[in-house]
C-alpha positions in Angstrom: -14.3 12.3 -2.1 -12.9 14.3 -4.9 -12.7 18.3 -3.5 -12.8 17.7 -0.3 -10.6 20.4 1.2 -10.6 19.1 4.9 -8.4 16.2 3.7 -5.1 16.0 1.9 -2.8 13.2 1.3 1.0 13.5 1.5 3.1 10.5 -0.3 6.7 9.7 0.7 8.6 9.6 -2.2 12.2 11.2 -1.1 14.6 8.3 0.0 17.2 6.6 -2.3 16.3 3.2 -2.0 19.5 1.7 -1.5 18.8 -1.7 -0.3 17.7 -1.9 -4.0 21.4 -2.0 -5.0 20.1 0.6 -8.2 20.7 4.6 -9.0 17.6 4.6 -9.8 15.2 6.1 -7.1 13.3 3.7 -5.4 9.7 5.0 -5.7 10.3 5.0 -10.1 10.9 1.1 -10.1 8.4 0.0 -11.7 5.4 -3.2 -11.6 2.8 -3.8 -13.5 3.9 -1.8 -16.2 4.2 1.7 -14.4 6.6 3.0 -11.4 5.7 2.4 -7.7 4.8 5.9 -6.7 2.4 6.0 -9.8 0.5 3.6 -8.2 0.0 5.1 -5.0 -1.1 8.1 -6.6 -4.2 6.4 -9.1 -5.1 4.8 -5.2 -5.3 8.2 -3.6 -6.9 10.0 -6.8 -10.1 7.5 -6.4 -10.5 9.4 -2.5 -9.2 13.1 -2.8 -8.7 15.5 -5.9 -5.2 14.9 -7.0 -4.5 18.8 -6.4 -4.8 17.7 -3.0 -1.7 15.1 -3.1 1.4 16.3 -2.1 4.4 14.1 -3.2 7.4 14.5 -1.2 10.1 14.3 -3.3 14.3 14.5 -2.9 16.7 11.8 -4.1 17.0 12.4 -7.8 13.8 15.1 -7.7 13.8 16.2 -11.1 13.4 12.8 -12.3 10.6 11.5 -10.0 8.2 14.9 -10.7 8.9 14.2 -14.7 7.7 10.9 -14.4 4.5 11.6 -12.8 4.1 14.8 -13.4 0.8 14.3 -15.8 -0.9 13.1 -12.6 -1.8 16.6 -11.5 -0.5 16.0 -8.0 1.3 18.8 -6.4 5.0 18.0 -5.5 7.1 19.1 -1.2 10.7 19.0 -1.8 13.0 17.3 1.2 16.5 18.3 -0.2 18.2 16.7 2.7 16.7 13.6 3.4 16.1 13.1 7.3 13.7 11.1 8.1 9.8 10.7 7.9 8.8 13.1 10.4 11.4 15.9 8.5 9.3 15.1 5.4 5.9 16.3 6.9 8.0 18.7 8.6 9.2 19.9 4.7 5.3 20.1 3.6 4.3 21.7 7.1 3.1 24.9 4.9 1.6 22.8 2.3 -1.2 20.9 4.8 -1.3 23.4 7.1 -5.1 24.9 5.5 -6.0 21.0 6.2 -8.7 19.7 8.9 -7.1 16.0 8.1 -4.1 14.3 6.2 -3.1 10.7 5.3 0.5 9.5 5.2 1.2 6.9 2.2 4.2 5.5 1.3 5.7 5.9 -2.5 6.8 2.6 -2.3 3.6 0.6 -1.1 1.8 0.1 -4.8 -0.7 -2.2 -3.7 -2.5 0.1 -1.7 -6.1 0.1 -2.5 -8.4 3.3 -2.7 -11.2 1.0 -0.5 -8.4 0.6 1.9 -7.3 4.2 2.0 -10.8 5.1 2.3 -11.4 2.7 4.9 -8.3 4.4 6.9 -10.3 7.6 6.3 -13.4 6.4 7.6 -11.8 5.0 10.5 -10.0 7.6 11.6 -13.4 10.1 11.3 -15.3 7.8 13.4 -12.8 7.2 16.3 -12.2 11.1 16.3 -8.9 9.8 17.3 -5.1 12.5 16.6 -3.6 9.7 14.6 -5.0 6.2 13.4 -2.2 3.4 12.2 -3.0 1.3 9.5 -2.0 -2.0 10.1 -1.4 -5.5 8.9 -1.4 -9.2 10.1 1.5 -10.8 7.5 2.1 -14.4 8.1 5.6 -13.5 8.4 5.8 -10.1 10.6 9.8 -10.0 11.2 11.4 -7.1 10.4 8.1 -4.7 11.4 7.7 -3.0 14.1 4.7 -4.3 15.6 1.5 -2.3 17.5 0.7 -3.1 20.5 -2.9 -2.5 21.8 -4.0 -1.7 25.4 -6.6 -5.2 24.5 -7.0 -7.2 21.6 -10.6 -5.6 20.8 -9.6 -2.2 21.6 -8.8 0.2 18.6 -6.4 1.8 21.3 -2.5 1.6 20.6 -0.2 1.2 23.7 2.9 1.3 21.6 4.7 0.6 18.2 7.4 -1.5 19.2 10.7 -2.0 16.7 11.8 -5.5 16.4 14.9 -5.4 17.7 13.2 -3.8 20.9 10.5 -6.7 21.2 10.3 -8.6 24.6 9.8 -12.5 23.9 5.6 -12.5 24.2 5.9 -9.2 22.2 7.1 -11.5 19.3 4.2 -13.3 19.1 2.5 -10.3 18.3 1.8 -10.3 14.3 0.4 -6.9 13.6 3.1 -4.2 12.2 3.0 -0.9 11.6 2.4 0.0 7.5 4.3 2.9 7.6 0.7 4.8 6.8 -0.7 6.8 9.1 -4.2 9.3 9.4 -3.6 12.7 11.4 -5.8 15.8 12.6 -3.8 18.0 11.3 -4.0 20.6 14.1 -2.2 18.5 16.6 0.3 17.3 14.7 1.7 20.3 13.5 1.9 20.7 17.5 4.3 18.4 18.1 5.8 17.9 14.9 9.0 19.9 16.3 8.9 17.5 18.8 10.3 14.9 16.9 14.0 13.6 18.0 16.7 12.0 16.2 18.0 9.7 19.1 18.2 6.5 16.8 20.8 4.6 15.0 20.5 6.7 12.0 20.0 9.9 13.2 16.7 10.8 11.6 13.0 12.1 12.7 10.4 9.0 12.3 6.9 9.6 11.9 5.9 6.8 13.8 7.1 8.4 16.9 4.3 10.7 16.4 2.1 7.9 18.1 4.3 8.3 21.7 4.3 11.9 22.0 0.2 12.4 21.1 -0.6 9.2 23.7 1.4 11.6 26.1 -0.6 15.0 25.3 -3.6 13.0 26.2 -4.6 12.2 22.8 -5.9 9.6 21.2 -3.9 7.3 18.8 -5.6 4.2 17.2 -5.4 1.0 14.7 -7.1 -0.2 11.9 -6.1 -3.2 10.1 -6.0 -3.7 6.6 -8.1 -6.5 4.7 -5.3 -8.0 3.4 -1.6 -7.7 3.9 -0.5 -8.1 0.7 -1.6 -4.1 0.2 1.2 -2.5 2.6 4.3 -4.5 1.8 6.8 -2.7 0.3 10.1 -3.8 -1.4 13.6 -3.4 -0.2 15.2 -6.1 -2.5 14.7 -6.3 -6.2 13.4 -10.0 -5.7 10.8 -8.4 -3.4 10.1 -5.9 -6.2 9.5 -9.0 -8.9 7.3 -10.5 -6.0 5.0 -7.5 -6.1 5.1 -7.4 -10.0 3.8 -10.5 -9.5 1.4 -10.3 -8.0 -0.5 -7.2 -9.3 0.0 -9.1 -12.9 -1.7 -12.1 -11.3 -4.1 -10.2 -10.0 -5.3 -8.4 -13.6 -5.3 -11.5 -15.1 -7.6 -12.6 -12.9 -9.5 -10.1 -13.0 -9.8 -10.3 -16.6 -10.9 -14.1 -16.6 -13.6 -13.5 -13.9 -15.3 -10.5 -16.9 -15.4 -13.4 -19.8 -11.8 -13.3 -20.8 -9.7 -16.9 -21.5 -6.3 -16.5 -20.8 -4.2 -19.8 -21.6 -1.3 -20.1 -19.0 -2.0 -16.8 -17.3 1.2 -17.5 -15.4 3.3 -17.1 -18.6 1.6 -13.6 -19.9 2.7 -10.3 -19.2 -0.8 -8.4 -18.4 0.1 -4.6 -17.3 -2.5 -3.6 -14.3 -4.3 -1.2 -16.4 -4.8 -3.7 -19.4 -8.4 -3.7 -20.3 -9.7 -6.7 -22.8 -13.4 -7.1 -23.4 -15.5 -10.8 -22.9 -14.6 -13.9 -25.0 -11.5 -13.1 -26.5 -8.7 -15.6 -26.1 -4.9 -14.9 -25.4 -2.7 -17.4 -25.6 0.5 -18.5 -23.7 3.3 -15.8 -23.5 1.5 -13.0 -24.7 2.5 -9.3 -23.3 -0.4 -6.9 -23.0 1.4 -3.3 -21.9 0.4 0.3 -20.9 -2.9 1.6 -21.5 -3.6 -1.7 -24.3 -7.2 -2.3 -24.8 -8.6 -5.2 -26.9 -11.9 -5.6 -27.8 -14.5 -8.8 -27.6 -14.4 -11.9 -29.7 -10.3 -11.4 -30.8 -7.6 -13.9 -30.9 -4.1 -13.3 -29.8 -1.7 -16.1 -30.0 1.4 -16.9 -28.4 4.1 -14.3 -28.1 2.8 -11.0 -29.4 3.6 -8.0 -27.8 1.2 -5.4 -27.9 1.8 -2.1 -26.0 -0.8 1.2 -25.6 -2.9 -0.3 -28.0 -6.4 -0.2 -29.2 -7.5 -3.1 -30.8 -11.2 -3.5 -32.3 -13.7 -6.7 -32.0 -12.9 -10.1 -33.9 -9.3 -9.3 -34.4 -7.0 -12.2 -35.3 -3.4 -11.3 -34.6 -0.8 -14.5 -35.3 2.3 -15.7 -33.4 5.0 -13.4 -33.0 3.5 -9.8 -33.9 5.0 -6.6 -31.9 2.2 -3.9 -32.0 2.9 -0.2 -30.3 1.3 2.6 -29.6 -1.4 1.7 -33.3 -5.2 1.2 -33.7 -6.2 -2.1 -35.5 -10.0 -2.1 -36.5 -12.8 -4.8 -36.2 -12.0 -7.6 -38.1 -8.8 -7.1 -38.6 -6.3 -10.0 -39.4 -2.7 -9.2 -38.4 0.9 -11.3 -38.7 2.3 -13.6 -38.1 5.1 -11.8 -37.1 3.9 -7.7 -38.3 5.5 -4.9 -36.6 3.2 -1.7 -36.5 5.3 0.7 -35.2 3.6 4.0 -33.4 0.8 5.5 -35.4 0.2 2.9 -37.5 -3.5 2.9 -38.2 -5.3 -0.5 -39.8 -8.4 -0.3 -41.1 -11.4 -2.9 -40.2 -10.9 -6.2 -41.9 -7.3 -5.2 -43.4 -4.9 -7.7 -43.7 -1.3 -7.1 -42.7 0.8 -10.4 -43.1 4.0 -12.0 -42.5 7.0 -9.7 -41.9 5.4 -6.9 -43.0 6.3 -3.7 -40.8 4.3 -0.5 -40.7 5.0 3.4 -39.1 2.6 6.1 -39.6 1.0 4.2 -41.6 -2.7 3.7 -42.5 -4.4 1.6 -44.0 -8.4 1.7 -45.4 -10.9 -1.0 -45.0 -9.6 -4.3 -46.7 -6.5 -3.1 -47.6 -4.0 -6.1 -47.5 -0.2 -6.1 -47.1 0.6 -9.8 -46.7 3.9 -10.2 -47.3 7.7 -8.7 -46.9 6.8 -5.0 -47.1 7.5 -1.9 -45.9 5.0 0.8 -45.6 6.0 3.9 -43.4 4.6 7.4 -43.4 1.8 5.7 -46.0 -1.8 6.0 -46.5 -3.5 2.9 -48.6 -7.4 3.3 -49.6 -9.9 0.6 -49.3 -9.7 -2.6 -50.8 -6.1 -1.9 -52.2 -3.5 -4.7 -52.1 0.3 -4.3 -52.0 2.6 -7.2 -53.3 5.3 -9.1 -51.7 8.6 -7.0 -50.8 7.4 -3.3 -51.4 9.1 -0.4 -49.9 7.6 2.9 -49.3 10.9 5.2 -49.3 9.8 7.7 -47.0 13.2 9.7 -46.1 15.3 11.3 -48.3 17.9 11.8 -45.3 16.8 14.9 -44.5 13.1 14.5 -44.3 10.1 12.0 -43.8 7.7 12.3 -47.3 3.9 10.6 -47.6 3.0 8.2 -50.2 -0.7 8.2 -50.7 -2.2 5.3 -52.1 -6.1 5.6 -53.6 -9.1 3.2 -53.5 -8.6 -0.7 -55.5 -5.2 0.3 -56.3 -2.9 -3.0 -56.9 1.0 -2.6 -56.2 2.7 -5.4 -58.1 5.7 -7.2 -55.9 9.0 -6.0 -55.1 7.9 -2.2 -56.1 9.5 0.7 -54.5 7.3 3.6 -54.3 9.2 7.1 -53.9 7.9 9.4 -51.3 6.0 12.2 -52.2 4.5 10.4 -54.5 0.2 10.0 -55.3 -1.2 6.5 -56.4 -4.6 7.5 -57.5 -7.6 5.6 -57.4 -8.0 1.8 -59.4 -4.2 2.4 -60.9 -1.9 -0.5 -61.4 1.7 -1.2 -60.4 3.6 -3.2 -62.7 5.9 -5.6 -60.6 9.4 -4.2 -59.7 8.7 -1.1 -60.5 10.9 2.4 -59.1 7.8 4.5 -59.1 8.6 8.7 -58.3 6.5 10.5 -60.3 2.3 10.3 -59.3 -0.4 7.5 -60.9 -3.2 8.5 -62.3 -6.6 6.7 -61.6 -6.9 3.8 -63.8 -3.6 3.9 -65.4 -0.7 1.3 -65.3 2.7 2.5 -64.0 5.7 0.7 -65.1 9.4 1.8 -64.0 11.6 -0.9 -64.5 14.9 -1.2 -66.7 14.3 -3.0 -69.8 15.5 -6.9 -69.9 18.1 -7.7 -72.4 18.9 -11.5 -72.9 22.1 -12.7 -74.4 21.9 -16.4 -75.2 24.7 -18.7 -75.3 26.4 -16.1 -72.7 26.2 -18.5 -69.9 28.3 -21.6 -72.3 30.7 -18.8 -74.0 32.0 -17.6 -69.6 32.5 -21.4 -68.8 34.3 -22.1 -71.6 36.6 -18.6 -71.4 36.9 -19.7 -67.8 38.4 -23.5 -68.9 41.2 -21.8 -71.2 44.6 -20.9 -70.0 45.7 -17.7 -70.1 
């Protein structure tokens, strides 16, 4: 549906969420590993452009519109928040060029694109003013709930608010979603309509539905597929629910395309994880962000890996924290290696136990395997650093490269002095202070010379025994 200028959505983002108990605003809570409203907004990019979203924003508006600002969606400000009808009210100027819009709420981030589209569809068909999306929760109380004119008739007779429902009105268990479908041209005339004779003194949308039934127009109901979709959260344990859920949901979704996930209920999968067949993730393992892992890897129990790109027949060990790095094919990682952002590791390089890395890359078969350092570094093919070496890449002031050539062999316990060149098949002699460049071939040795003084260790015990 992408470009179609007959329809826009608008997306209520503006209220405080205060049930939530938080300063944060509501809509930038976050599940599945990105906030609520960005949700909603990768739903209703998969049916309209995203130049034709308008997020209405308030509470805290600054911060919302920097957080999903990269989404290209266009942005109604509602600097005194007064209701849901005042919000469409705020963007009356923005949908105005509009044949259609549909009403989503920031906080709803199950919404699916079938099920907007579905709304759409409906809505076109029934050539209806406004069409309700509805659901059928086991546990309706708290909704209002639609009431149609039959049970088999798209038609609504009324939204009813709970604490307004008659005793056989209980028993009804669809409720209103909150989302809504307009022509746009009969909205806009009776959107000044719109009353505030309610408890809190604020214009609701929903009442939309009364005053076009009385112009003669019609007003209609679709229900969603499943209910799950339009629940929002008003509590933060209804917010972990929903986390919950969605991560349940991509870790299924990853089993059902070849992936073996070991106590799926312990992992942390993010919703836009992506992991390719017959690759096997252990118990406890966090998958964040934009993460993807390629076929045939191993990832064992409590790794973290966040925006990731890892290749095929990886091995990462217990315990490793990768962000924000690329680890090619082959690759054997940990246990418990920290590659920091930009870290780079070449296919079938090794990078072992405690070592961490930043900006660091290393060639094909390179191997780090124990107790080192190596930031702001580039290591050549086939090259192998020994236990406990540093790469000093700040001087306090500035961050310096140490470039390390092909087959080069740093011996243990080295510090390597940034900027400083290791050139090609050169050798490090162990605890060595290297800062001035290797040539190829040649051995580097910068260490103080050892002086041993025998019979020292006798002479201090027996100074120590005799009084002063």
């Amino acid at each position: 549906m992408e470009g179609n200028a007959k329809l826009a959505v608008v997306i209520m983002a503006a209220g405080k969420g205060t049930r939530l108990k938080s300063q944060r605003p509501k809509v930038l809570h976050e599940i599945g590993g990105k906030p609520l409203l960005a949700h909603v907004i990768a739903a209703a990019s998969q049916v309209v452009a995203p130049g034709d979203i308008y997020a209405v924003i308030g509470h805290q508006a600054e911060r919302v519109k920097a957080a999903v600002a990269a989404s290209g969606v266009r942005f109604v400000e509602q600097t005194e928040q007064r209701g849901t009808g005042h919000a469409i009210q705020c963007a009356r100027e923005a949908i105005a060029g509009y044949e259609y819009i549909l009403v989503l709420s920031g906080d709803v981030p199950l919404i699916r694109a079938e099920t907007i589209e579905q709304l759409w569809q409906f809505h076109q068909s029934e050539q209806a003013a406004m069409t309700i999306l509805t659901a059928a929760p086991p546990c309706p109380t708290g909704y209002g709930r639609v009431l149609r004119q039959s049970p088999d008739s798209p038609e609504v007779e009324a939204i009813v608010e709970q604490k307004s429902l008659t005793p056989p009105q209980q028993t009804v268990r669809e409720i209103n979603s909150g989302i809504y479908a307009f022509k746009t041209a009969p909205l806009l005339a009776h959107l000044d309509k719109l009353t505030a004779n309610n408890a809190h003194r604020e214009l609701y949308l929903t009442d939309m539905a009364g005053l076009l039934r009385a112009a003669g127009e019609r007003v209609v109901a679709v229900e969603a597929a499943e209910a799950a979709e339009v629940l929002g959260a008003n509590t933060i344990a209804e917010l972990v629910a929903l986390d919950s859920t969605l991560r349940a949901a991509a870790a299924s979704r990853l089993m059902a395309a070849g992936v073996t996930i070991f106590r799926p209920e312990t992992c942390v999968i993010d919703a836009e994880v992506e992991v390719a067949p017959d690759t096997v993730i252990e118990p406890f393992v966090q998958l964040l962000g934009l993460t993807r892992i390629g076929a045939e890897c191993l990832i064992r129990s409590y790794t973290v890996i966040e925006n990731c790109t890892v290749g095929d027949n990886v091995l990462i060990r217990q315990g490793c924290v990768l962000a924000e790095s690329t680890v090619g094919d082959g690759a054997k990682i940990g246990p418990f290696a920290h590659l920091r952002p930009g870290s780079q590791i070449g296919e079938d390089a090794h990078v072992g136990n405690f070592v961490e890395t930043k900006k660091a890359r290393l060639g094909k078969g390179a191997k780090a395997n124990h107790l080192t350092y190596l930031g702001d570094a580039e290591v050549g093919e086939g090259s192998n650093i020994g236990a406990g070496v540093i790469t000093c890449n700040y001087d306090g002031v500035r961050k310096h490269t140490t470039k390390i050539g092909k087959g080069v062999f740093v011996g243990s316990d080295s510090t390597l002095v940034a900027p400083v060149t290791v050139e090609d098949g050169a050798y490090i002699g162990a605890g060595s202070c290297i800062t001035k460049d290797v040539p190829a071939g040649a051995l580097a040795v910068g260490r103080v010379r050892q002086i041993t003084k025998e019979g020292w260790v006798a002479a201090r015990r027996a100074r120590q025994k005799t009084p002063e």
